[in-house]
C-alpha positions as CSV (number, residue, x, y, z in Angstrom):
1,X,80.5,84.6,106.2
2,X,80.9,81.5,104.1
3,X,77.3,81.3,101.7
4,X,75.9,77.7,102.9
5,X,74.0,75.3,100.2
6,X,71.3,73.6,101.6
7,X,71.2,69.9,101.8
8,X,68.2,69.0,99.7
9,X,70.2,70.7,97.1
10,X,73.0,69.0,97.3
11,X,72.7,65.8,94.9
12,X,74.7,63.5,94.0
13,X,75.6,64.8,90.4
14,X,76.6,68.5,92.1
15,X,78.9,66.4,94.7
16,X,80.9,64.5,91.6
17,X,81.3,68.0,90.0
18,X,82.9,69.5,92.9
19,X,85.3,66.7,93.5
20,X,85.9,67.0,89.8
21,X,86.8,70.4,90.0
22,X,88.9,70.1,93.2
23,X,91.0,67.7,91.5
24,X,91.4,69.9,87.8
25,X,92.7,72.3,90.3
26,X,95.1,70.5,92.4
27,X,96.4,67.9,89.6
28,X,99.7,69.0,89.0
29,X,100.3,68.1,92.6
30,X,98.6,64.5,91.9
31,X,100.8,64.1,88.6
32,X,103.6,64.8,90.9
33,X,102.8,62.6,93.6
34,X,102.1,59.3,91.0
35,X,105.1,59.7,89.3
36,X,107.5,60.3,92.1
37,X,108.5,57.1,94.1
38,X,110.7,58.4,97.0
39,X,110.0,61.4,99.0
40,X,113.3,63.3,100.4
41,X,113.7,65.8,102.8
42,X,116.4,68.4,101.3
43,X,119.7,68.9,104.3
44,X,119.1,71.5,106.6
45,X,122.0,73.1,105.8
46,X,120.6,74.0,102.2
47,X,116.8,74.4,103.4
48,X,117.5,76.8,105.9
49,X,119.3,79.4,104.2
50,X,116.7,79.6,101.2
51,X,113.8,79.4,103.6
52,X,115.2,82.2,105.8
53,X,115.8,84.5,102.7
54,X,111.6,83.6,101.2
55,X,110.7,85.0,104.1
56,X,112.9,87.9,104.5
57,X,112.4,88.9,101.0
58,X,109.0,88.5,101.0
59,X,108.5,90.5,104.8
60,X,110.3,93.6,103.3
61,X,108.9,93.6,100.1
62,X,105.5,93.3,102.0
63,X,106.4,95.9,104.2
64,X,107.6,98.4,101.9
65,X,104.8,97.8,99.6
66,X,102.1,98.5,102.4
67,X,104.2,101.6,103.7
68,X,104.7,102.9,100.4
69,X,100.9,101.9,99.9
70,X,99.4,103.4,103.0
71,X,100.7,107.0,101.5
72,X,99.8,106.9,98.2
73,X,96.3,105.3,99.4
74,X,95.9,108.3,101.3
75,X,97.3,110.9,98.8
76,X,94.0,109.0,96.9
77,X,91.5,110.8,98.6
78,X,92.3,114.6,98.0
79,X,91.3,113.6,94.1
80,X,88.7,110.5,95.1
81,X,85.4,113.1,94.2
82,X,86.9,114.0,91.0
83,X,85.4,112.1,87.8
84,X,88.7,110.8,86.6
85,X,89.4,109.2,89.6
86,X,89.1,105.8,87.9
87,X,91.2,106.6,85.4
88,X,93.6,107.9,87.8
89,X,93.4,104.1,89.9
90,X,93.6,101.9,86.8
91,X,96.8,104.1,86.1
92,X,98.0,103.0,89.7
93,X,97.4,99.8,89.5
94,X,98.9,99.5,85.6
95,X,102.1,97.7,86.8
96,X,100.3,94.8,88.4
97,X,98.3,94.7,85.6
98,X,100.9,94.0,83.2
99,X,102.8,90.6,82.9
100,X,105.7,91.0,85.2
101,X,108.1,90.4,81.8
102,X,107.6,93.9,81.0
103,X,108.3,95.3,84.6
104,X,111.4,93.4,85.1
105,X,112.5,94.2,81.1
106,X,111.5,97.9,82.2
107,X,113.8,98.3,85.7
108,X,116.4,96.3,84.3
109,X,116.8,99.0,81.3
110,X,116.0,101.5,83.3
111,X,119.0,100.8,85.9
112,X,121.4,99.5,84.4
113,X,121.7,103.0,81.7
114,X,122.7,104.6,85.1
115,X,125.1,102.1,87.0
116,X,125.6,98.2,87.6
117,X,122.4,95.9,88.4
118,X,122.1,95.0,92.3
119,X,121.0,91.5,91.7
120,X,120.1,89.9,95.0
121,X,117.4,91.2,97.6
122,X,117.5,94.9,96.7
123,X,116.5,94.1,93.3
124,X,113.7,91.6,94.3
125,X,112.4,93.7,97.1
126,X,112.5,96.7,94.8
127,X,110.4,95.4,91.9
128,X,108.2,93.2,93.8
129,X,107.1,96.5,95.7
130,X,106.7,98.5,92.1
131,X,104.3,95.7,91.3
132,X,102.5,95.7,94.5
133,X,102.5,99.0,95.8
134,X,99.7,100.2,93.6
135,X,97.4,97.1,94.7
136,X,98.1,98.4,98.1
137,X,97.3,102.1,97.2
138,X,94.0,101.4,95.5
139,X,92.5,99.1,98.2
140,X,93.1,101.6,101.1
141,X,92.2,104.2,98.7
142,X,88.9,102.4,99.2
143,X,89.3,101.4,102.8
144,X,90.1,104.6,104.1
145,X,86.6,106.7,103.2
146,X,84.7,103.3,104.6
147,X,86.4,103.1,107.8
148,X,86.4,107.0,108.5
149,X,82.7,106.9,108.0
150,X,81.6,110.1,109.9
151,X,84.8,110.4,112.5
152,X,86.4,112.1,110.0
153,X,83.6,114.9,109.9
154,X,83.2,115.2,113.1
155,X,86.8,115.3,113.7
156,X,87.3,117.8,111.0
157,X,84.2,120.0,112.4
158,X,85.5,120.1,115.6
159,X,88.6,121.4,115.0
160,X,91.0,118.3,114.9
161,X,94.2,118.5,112.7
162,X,95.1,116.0,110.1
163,X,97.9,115.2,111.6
164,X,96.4,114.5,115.1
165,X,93.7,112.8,113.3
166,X,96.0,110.3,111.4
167,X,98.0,109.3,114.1
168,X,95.4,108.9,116.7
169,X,93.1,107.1,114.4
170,X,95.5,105.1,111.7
171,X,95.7,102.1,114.0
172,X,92.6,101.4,115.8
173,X,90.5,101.9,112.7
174,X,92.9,100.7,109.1
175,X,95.0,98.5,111.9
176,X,93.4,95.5,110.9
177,X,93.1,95.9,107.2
178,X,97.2,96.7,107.0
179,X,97.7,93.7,108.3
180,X,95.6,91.5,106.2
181,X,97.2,93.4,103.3
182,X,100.4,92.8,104.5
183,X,100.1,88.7,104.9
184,X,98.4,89.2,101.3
185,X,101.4,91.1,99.5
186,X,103.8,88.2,101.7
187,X,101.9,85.5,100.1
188,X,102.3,86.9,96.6
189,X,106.3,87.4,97.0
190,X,106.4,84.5,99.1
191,X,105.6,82.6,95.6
192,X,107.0,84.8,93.6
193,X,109.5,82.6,90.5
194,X,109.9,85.1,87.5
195,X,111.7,87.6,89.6
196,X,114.1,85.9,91.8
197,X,115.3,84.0,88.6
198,X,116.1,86.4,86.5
199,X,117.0,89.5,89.2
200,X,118.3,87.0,92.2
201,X,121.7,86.2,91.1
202,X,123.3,83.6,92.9
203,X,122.8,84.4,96.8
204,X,119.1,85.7,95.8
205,X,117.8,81.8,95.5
206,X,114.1,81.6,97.1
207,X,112.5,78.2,97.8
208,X,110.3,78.6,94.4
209,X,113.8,78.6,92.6
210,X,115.3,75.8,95.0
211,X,112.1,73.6,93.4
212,X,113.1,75.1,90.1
213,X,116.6,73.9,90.8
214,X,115.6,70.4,92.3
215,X,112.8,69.3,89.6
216,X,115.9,70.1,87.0
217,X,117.8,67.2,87.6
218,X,115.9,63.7,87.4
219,X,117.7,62.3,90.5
220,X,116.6,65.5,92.9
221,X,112.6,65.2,92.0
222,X,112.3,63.4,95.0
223,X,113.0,66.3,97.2
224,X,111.2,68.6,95.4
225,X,107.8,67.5,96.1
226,X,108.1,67.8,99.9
227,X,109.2,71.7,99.4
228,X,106.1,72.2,97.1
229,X,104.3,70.7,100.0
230,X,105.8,73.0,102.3
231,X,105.1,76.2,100.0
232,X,101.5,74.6,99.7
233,X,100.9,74.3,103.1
234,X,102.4,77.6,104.0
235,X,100.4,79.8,101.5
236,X,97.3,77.9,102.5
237,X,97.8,78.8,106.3
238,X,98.0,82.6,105.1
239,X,94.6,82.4,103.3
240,X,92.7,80.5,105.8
241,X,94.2,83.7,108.2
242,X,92.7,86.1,105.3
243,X,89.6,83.9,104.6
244,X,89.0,83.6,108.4
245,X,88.5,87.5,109.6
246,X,84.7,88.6,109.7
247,X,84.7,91.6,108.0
248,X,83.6,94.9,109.9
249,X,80.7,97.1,108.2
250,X,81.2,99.3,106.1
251,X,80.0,103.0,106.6
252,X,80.0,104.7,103.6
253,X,80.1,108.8,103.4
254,X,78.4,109.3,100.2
255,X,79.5,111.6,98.2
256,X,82.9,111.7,99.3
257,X,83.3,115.3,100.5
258,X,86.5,117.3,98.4
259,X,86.5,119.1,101.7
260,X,87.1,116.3,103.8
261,X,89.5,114.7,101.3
262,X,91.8,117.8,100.6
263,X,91.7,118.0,104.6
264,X,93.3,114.5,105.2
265,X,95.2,113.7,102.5
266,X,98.5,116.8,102.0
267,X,98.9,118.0,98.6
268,X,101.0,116.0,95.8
269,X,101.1,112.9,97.7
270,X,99.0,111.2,95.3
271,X,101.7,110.7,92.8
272,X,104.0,108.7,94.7
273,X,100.7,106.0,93.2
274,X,101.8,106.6,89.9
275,X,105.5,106.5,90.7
276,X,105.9,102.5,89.9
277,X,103.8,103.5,86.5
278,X,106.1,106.1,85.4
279,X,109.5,103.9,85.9
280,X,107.6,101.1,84.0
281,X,106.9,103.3,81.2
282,X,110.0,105.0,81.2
283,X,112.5,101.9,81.5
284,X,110.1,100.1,78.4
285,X,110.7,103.8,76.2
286,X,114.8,103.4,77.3
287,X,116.7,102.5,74.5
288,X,114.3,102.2,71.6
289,X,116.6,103.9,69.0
290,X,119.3,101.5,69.9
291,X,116.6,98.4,70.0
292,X,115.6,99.9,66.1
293,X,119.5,99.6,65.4
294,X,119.5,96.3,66.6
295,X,116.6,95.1,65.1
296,X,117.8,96.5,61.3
297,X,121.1,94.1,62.4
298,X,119.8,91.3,62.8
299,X,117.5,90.0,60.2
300,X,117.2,86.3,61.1
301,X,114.7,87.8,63.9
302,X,112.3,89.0,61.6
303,X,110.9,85.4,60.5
304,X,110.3,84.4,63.4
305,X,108.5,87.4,64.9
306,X,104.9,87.1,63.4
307,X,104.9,83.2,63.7
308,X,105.7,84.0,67.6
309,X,102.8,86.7,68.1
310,X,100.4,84.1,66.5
311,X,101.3,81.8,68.7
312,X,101.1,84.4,71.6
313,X,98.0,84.9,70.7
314,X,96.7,81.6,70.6
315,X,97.9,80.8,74.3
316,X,95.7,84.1,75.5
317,X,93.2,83.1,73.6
318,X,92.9,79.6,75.1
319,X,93.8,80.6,78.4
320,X,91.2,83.5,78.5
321,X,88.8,80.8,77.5
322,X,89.9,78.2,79.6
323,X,89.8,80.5,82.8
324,X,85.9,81.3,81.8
325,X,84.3,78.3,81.6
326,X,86.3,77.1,84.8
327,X,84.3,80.8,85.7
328,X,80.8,79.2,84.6
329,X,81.9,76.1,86.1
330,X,82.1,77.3,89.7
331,X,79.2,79.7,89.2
332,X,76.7,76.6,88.5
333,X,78.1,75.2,91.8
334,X,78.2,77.9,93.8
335,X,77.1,78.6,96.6
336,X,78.8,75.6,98.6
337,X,80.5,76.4,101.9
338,X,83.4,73.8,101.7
339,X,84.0,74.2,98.1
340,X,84.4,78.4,99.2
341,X,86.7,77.4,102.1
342,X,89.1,75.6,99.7
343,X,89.1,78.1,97.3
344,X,90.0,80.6,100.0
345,X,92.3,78.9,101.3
346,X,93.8,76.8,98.4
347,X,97.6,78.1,96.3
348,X,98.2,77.3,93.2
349,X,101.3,74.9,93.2
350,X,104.5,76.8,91.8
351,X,105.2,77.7,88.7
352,X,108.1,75.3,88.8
353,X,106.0,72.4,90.2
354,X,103.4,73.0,87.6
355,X,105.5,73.1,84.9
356,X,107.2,69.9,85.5
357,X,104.1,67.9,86.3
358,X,102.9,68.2,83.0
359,X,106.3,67.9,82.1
360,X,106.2,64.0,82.6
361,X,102.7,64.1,81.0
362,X,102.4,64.0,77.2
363,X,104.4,63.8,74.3
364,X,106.6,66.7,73.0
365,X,104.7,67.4,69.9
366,X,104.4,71.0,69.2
367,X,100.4,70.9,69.6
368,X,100.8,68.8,73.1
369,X,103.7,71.5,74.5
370,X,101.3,74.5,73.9
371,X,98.7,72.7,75.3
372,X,100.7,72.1,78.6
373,X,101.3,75.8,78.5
374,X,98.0,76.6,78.3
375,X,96.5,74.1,80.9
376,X,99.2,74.8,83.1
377,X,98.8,78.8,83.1
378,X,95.3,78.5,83.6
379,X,96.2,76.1,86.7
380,X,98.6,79.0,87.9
381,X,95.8,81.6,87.8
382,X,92.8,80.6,88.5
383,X,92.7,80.7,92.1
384,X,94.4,83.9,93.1
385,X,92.1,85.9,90.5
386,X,89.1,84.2,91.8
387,X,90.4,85.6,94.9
388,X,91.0,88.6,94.1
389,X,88.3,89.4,91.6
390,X,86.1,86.2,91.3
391,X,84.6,85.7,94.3
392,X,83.5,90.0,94.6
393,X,81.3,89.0,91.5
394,X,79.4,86.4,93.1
395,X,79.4,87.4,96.2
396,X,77.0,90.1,95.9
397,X,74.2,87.7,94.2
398,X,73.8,85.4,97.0
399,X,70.4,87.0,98.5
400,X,68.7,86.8,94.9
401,X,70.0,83.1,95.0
402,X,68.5,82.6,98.5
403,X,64.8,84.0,97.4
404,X,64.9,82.0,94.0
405,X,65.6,78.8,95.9
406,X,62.9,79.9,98.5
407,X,60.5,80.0,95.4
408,X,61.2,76.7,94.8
409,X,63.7,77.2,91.8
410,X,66.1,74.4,90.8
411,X,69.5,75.1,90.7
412,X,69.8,75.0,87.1
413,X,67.3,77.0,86.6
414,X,68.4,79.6,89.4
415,X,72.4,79.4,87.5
416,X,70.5,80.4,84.0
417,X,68.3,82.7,84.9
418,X,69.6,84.5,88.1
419,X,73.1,84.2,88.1
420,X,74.9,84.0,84.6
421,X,73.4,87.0,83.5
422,X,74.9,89.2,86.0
423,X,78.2,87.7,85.8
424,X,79.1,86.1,82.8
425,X,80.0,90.5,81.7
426,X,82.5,90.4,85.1
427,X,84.3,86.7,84.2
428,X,84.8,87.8,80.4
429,X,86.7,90.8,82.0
430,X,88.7,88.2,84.3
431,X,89.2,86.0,81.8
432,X,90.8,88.7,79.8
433,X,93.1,89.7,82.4
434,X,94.5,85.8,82.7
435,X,94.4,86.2,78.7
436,X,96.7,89.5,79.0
437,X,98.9,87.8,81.8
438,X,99.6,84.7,79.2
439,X,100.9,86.6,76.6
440,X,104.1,87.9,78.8
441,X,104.6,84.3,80.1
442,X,108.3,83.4,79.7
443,X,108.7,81.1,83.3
444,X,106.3,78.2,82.6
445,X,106.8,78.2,79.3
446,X,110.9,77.7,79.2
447,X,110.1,75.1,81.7
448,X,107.2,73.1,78.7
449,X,108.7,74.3,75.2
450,X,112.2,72.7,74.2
451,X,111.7,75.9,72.0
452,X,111.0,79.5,71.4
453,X,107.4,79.1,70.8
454,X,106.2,82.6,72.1
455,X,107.1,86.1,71.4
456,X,107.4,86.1,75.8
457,X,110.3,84.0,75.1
458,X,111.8,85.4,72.5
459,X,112.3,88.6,74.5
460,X,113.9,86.2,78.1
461,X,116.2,84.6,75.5
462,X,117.4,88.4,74.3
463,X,117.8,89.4,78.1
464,X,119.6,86.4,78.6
465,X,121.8,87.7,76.4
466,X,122.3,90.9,77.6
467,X,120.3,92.5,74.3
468,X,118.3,94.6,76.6
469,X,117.3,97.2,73.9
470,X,116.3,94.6,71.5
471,X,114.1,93.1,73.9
472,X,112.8,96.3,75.1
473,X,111.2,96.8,71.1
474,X,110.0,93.5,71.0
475,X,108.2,93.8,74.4
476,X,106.1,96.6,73.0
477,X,104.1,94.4,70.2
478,X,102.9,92.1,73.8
479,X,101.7,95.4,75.0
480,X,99.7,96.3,71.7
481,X,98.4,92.6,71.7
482,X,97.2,92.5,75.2
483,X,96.0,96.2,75.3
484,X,92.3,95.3,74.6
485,X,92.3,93.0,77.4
486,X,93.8,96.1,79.5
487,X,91.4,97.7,79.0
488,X,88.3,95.5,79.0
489,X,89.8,95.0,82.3
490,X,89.6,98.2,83.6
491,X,85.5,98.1,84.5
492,X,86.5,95.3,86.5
493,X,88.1,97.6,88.8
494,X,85.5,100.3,88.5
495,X,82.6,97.6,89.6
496,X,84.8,95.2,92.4
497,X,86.1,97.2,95.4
């Protein structure tokens, strides 16, 4: 259910805020729209072939990521009663943690040490399910003991094998909740842009790179807009299916029983969670002493390395803070049942679209470019982590928010005393997260910066140019930068199921 905000509440002033903050949201869109005259369909001929491989790309990585998911999820519970199980789920969930840069860098060492890159749709369904299969492991990990409730002790009392169990029960029961995980992993690689350009070669072209493609020439912008439309409209269909399911209740069997989970859940499977975190790590440690070698040969790197991490570190910064008080923002708004729908429901334009809205907008001072980056990252993800993290902080608070009103508190006086001090701890540890995610940014940023202005794009130049183990060493300082947000992040996942 959608919280309601009663009428008498909503004023005039609260009204102009939420149309304010629908349009921060959706201006790259509006930028595009006022500065593009002529709208143009792309030919058939080129729209289908690139909107029949989005989808095909995106079903199997979806698929494979939920399949893959489903097992690990269920190798979770053997180990769910054991105190490190938290630890043992923010290691799962590690590679979607990280900014993809570092999990493209890491399979792209990793494989090509052993043979020839297979760039195309085996390379973006292969990394696209590294980064997703963990998200998929940990939510069913947590699914599964709420659905079972006390089926699965009365079916392990009476007798039932695991096996029987699983199969006669998988379906009817998680049925539901595999498919709204699977239309959530599609819309993620249905969007996807850093991955198909730099592992798609040249059949591997998705309709985020066919934007990419079209906003790159002056004389094509005119057919980009309606294929950001199209992407728009598509990803906003998929969340209004995700938005629009009731959930079931929950029944909880507290404490999870070892017996029960060592029952359901065959030995060993639990690693195939930290599978994607072991390649990760291993393809980021590949070729070190070489990347040392390099490094020690090419001295008119050094320079520029410390002026790039500050500058790194300034776009986390800003975006981390930028991403909070949008946080606060919504918070002193909330609850409002159309401005949740939208939310829901509403995609981020691309990365390419975003990019070269602000594009047109501004000078191309150094201050302005890393401005755009910053505005434009924040733009890019804001709504999917106040889907997937945001909305689980506030959500809980809306009964407290229904008895203060009852008592006749304002609204202002309910936001400061009600609910910022319960979740301003839960949007610092969001905000950190878009904070970590900015410092790998290399896709938006190439777009903005006629420059190198980041050390995220220091390291895509150097894979550009096949210097794989150079990039690899350089990738590791973006790790040590955004560890504290890594882990400041980690409670997030502890506290929002």
């Amino acid at each position: 259910m959608v919280p309601g905000f009663p009428s008498t509440l909503d004023t005039f002033p609260r009204g102009l805020l939420r149309i304010l903050f629908v349009l921060v949201l959706t201006s790259p869109l509006l930028l595009l729209v006022a500065f593009m005259g002529n709208w143009v369909w792309p030919s058939l001929e080129e729209l289908g072939p690139v909107l029949y491989f989005t989808v095909l790309q995106a079903f199997l990585s979806a698929a494979v990521s939920v399949f893959l998911g489903l097992l690990a999820g269920i190798g979770l519970l053997r180990l769910k009663a054991r105190p490190f199980f938290h630890w043992l789920e923010f290691l799962v969930l590690w590679p979607n943690l990280v900014p993809v840069l570092m999990v493209i860098l890491a399979v792209l060492n990793l494989v090509t040490s052993w043979m020839q890159f297979p760039f195309g749709l085996p390379a973006i369904v292969g990394i696209h399910s590294l980064l997703n299969l963990g998200l998929v492991a940990v939510a069913l990990g947590r699914i599964l003991p709420s659905r079972l409730g006390a089926v699965g002790e009365l079916a392990y009392l009476e007798g039932c094998s695991a096996f029987r169990f699983w199969r006669v029960t998988l379906w009817p029961y998680f049925g539901r909740d595999l498919i709204l995980l699977f239309i959530l992993v599609f819309s993620f690689c249905f969007t996807s842009f850093a991955i198909p350009l730099v592992v798609g070669g040249m059949w591997g072209t998705t309709l985020e790179v066919l934007i990419f493609q079209k906003l790159r020439s002056a004389r094509s912008w005119g057919e980009a807009l309606p294929l950001a439309l199209l992407q728009v409209g598509a990803i906003f269909a998929l969340a209004a299916v995700l938005a629009g399911r009731a959930k079931r209740p929950l029944v909880e069997v507290s404490p999870w029983s070892p017996v029960l989970g060592g029952w359901l859940s065959p030995r060993g499977l639990w690693a195939l969670g930290l599978l994607p975190t072991a390649i990760v790590l291993s393809g980021l440690m590949t070729g070190l002493p070489q990347g040392l070698r390099q490094w020690r040969g090419t001295p008119e790197i050094h320079g520029q390395v410390l002026p790039l991490m500050l500058g790194t570190l300034g776009v986390g910064v800003a975006v981390g803070g930028l991403v909070f008080l949008l946080l606060l923002w919504l918070a002193f708004l909330w609850p409002h049942r159309g401005l949740q729908l939208f939310l829901r429901g509403y995609s981020a334009p691309s990365t390419a679209v975003t990019g070269f809205a602000l594009l047109v907008w501004g000078s191309l001072s150094d201050s302005m470019v890393m401005t755009k980056i910053v505005v434009g990252l924040v733009l890019i993800y804001f709504p999917s982590l106040y889907r997937w993290l945001g909305e689980s902080v506030l959500s809980p608070l809306y009964g407290q928010w229904q008895v203060a009103y009852l008592l006749g508190a304002s609204p202002g006086l309910i936001f400061r005393r009600v609910v910022l001090p319960q979740v301003a701890g839960g949007f610092r540890l969001i905000s950190g997260l878009a904070a970590f995610w900015a410092l790998g940014d290399f896709a938006l940023s190439s777009l903005l910066a006629p420059r190198e202005m980041t050390l995220a794009m220091l390291v895509y130049g150097l894979m550009g140019a096949y210097r794989l183990e150079l990039a690899t060493l350089l990738v590791w300082p973006l790790l040590l930068l955004g560890a504290p947000f890594l882990l400041w992040n980690y409670r997030v996942f502890s506290r929002v199921g």
